[in-house]
Wavefront OBJ file of the C-alpha trace (Angstrom):
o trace
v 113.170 81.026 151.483
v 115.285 79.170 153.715
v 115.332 75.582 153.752
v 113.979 73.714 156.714
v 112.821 70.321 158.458
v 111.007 69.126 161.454
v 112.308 65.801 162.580
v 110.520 62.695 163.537
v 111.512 60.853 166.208
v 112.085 57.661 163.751
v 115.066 60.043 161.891
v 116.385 61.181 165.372
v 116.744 57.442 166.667
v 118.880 56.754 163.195
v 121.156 59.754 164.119
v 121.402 58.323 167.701
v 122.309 54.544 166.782
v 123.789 54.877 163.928
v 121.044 53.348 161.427
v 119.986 53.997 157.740
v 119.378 57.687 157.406
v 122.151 58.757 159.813
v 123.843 60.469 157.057
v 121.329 62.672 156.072
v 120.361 63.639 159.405
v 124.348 64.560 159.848
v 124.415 66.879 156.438
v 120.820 68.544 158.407
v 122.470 68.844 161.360
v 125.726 69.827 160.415
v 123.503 72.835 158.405
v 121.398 73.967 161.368
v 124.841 74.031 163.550
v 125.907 76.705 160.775
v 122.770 78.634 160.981
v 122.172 77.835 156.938
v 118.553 76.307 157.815
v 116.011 75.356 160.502
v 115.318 72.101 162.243
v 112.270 71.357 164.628
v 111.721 68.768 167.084
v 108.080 68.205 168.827
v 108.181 68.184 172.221
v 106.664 64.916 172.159
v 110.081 63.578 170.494
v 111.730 64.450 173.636
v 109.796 61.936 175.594
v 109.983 59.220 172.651
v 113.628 59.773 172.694
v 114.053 59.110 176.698
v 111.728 56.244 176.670
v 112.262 54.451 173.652
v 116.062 54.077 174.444
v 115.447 53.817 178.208
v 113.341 50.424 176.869
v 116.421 49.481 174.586
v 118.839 49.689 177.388
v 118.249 51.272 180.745
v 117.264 54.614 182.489
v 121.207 55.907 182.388
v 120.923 55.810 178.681
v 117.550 57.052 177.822
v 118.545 60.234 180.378
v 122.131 60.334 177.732
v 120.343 60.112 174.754
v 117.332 63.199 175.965
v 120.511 64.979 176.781
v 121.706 64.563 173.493
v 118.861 65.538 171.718
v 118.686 68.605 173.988
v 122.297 69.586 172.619
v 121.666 69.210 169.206
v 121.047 72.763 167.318
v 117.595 72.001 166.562
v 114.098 74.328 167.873
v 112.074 72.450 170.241
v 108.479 73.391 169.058
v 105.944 73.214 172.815
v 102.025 72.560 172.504
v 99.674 75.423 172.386
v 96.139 75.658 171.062
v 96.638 75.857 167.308
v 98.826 72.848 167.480
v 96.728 70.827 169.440
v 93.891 71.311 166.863
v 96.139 70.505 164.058
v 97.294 66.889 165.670
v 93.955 66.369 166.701
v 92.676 66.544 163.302
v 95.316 64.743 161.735
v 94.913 61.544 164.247
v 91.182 62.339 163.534
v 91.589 61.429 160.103
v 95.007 59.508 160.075
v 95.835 56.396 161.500
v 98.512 57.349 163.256
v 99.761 57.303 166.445
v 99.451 60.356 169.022
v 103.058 60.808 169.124
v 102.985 60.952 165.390
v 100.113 62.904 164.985
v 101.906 65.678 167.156
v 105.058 65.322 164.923
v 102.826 65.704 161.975
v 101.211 68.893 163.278
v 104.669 70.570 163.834
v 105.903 70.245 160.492
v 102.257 71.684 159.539
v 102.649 73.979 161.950
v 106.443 75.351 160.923
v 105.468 74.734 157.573
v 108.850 72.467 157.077
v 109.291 69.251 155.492
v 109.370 66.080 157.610
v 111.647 63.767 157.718
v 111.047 60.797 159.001
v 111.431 56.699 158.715
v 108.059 55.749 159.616
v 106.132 53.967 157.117
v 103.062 55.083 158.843
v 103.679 58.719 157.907
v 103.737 57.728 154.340
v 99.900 58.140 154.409
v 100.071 61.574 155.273
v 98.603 64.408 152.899
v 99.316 67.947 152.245
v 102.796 67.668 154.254
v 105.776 67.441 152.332
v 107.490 64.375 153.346
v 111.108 63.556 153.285
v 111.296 59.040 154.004
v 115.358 58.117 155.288
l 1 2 3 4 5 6 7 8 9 10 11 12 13 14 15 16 17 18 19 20 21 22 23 24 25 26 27 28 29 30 31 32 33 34 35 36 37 38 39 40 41 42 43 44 45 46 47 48 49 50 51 52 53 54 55 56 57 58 59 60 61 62 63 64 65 66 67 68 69 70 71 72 73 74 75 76 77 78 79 80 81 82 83 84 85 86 87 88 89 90 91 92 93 94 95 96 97 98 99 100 101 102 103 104 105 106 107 108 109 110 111 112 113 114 115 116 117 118 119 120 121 122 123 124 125 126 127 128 129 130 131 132
């Protein structure tokens, strides 16, 4: 079975400024560009991606840095009905966030392993978990 990952936003923003983790999201990256595995995004890391760096530096960059993520040779994985269920049970029963919860579903969803730096998906059963 080929190897794959659904990214969280935390392991994206590494990537993107250069952080702990960057490395590893590189050697992912640098696999999906070959085709050798999958990587999945949530559409709700889009958003997170253009806001949180918009609120680090300024519209001009978030819009650079959604445009980068947008380039990168990963599946973008859109809401529908099953995976609104699955993030609203996991926030049901998580405390997470509903950005997280919605990362957390995808990598239920796809079945992939999540990477992520956010100690809050630490608490997260019955996902395998990846921590940068």
């Amino acid at each position: 079975m080929k190897e794959s990952y659904t990214l969280d936003t935390s392991a994206i923003m590494a990537y993107f400024l250069g952080e702990k983790g960057k490395d590893e999201i590189s050697l992912i990256l640098s696999k999906a560009k070959k085709q050798e595995i999958t990587v999945y995004v949530s559409f709700m890391s889009y958003m997170e991606i253009l806001y949180r760096t918009w609120k680090l530096s300024d519209e001009e960059t978030g819009k650079k840095a959604y445009i980068m993520l947008r380039n990168l040779p990963v599946k973008e994985v859109t809401h529908d009905e099953d995976l609104l269920l699955r993030a609203a049970a996991i926030k049901a029963t998580n405390s997470l966030s509903v950005a997280d919860a919605w990362v957390a579903a995808t990598a239920q969803k796809t079945g992939t392993t999540l990477v992520h730096k956010d100690p809050e998906m630490d608490i997260l059963k019955g996902l395998k978990l990846k921590k940068l």
